[in-house]
Structures are given as structure tokens and as C-alpha cells.
DOTORGU-656491 format. One record per residue: residue number from 1; x, y, z of N, C-alpha, C, O in turn. Coordinates in pm, whole numbers. Each point is the difference from the previous one (the first is absolute). Example, Ala and Ser with C-alpha at 12.3 -4.5 7.8 and 13.67 -1.06 7.14 Angstrom:
2
 num    n.u    n.v    n.w   ca.u   ca.v   ca.w    c.u    c.v    c.w    o.u    o.v    o.w
   1   1319   -569    780    -89    119      0     90    120      0    104     -2     66
   2   -139    107   -138     82    119      6    -77    109     73     51    111     17
***
This chain:
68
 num    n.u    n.v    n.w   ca.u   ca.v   ca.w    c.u    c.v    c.w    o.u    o.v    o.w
   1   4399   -142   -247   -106    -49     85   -115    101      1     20    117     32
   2   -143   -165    -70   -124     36    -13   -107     30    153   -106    -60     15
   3    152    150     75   -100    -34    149   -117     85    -27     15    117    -36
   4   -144   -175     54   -103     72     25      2     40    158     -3    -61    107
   5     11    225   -159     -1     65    143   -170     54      3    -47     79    -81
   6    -20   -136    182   -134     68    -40     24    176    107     73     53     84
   7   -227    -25   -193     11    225      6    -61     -4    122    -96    -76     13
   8    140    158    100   -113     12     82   -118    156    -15     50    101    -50
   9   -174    -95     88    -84     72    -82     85    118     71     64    -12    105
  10    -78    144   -194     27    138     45    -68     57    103     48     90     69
  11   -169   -141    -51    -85     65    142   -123   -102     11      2   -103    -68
  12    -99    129    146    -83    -62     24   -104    -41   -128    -30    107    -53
  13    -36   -217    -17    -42    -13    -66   -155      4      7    -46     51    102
  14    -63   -108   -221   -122     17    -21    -74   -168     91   -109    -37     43
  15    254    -20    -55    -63   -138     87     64    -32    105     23   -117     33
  16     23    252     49    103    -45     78   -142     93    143    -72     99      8
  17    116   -237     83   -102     23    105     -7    146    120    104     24     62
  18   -182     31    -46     45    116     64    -96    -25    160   -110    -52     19
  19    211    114     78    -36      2    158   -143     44     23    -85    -46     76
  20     77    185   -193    -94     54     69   -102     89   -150     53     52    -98
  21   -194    -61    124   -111     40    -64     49    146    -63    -38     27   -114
  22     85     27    155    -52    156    -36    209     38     56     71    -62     80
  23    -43    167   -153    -29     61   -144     26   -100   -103     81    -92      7
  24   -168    125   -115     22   -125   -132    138     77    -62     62    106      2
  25    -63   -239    -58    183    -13    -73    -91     95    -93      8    122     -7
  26   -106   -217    -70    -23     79   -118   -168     27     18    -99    -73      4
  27    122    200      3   -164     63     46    -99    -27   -157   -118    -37     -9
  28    225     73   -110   -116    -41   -110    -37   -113    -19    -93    -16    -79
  29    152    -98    142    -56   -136     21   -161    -13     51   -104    -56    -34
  30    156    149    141   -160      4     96    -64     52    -57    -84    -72    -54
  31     72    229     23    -66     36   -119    -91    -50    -79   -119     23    -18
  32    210   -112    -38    -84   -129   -124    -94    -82     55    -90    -46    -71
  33     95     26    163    -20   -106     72   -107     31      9   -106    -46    -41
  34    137    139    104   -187     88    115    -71     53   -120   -116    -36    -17
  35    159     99    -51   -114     28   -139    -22   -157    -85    -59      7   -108
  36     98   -127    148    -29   -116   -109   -121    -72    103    -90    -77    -36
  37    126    140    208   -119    -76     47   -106     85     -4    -97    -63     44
  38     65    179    -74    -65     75    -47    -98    -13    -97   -103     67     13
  39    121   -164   -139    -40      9    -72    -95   -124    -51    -47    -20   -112
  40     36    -55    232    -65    -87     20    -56    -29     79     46     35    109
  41   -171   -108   -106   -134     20    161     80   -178     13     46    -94    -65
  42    -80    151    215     54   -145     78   -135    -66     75    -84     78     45
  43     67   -222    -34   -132    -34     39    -66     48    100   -122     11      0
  44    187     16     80    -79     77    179    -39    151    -34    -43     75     88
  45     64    -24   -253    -20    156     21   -128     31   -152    -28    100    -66
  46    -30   -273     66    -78     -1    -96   -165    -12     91    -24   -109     51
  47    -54    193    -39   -130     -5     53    -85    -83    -89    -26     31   -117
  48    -15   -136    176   -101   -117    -49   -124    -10     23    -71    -54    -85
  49      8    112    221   -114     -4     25    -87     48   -142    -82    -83    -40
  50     91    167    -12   -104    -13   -131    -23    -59    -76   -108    -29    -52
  51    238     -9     29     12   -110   -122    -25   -139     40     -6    -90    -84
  52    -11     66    230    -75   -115     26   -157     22    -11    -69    -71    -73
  53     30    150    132   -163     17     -7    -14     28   -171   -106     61    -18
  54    152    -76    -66    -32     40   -119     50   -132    -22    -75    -54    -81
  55    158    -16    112     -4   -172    -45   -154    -67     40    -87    -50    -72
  56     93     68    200   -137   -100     62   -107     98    -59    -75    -37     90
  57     20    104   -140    -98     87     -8    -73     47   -148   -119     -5    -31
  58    216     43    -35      6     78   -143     43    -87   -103    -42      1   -116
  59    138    -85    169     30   -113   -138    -66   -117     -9    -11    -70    101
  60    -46     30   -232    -55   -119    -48     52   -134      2    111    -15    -52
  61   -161    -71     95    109   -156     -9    105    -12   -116    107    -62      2
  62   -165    139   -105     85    -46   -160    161    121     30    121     -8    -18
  63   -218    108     71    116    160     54    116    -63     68    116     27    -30
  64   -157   -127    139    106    -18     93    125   -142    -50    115    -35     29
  65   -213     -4   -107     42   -149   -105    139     53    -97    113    -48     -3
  66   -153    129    -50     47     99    -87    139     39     90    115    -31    -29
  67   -153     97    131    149     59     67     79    -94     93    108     30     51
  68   -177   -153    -32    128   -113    114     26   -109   -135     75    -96     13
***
């Protein structure tokens, strides 16, 4: 007789839910994380005011045709 006995995991896993924020299971997770949001501008931390007055102002009908 063939029984599948299923494994139970050895300790807490990478998808296994945890109580509480802090300390990380795995700190180089976070690590990655925080240097990957790093490395990209997010919309609220992009300043526009110029680049609007240089839309309405400085660019030509064909300029703005061109970029929408």
C-alpha cells in the first residue's frame, strides 16, 4: 500500500503569513525591495510645474501634435 503522507514545512516559510511587521524573516528580501523602489521616480515625486508652462508656452501646435 502506497499512502501519500504529505511533509509538513520545517519552519516558517516565504508564503507563510506572519503576526507581525518587523523583525523580517528575511531582511535581504527587504533590502531588494527598498533599493528596487529606489530606482524608480514614482508620480507624486515627479515636479511638473515646468514642464507644463513649457507645454502651454514654448511648444508649437506641430511640438505638442508630435508628443500626444
Amino acid at each position: 500500500m502506497n499512502a501519500h503522507v504529505p511533509i509538513a514545512p520545517a519552519g516558517p516559510g516565504l508564503l507563510t503569513p506572519s503576526a507581525a511587521y518587523k523583525p523580517f524573516r528575511y531582511p535581504w528580501a527587504f533590502d531588494m525591495w527598498k533599493k528596487q523602489q529606489q530606482v524608480h521616480w514614482m508620480p507624486e515625486e515627479v515636479p511638473l510645474g515646468e514642464d507644463m508652462k513649457d507645454w502651454a508656452v514654448n511648444l508649437t501646435d506641430s511640438e505638442r501634435n508630435l508628443l500626444t
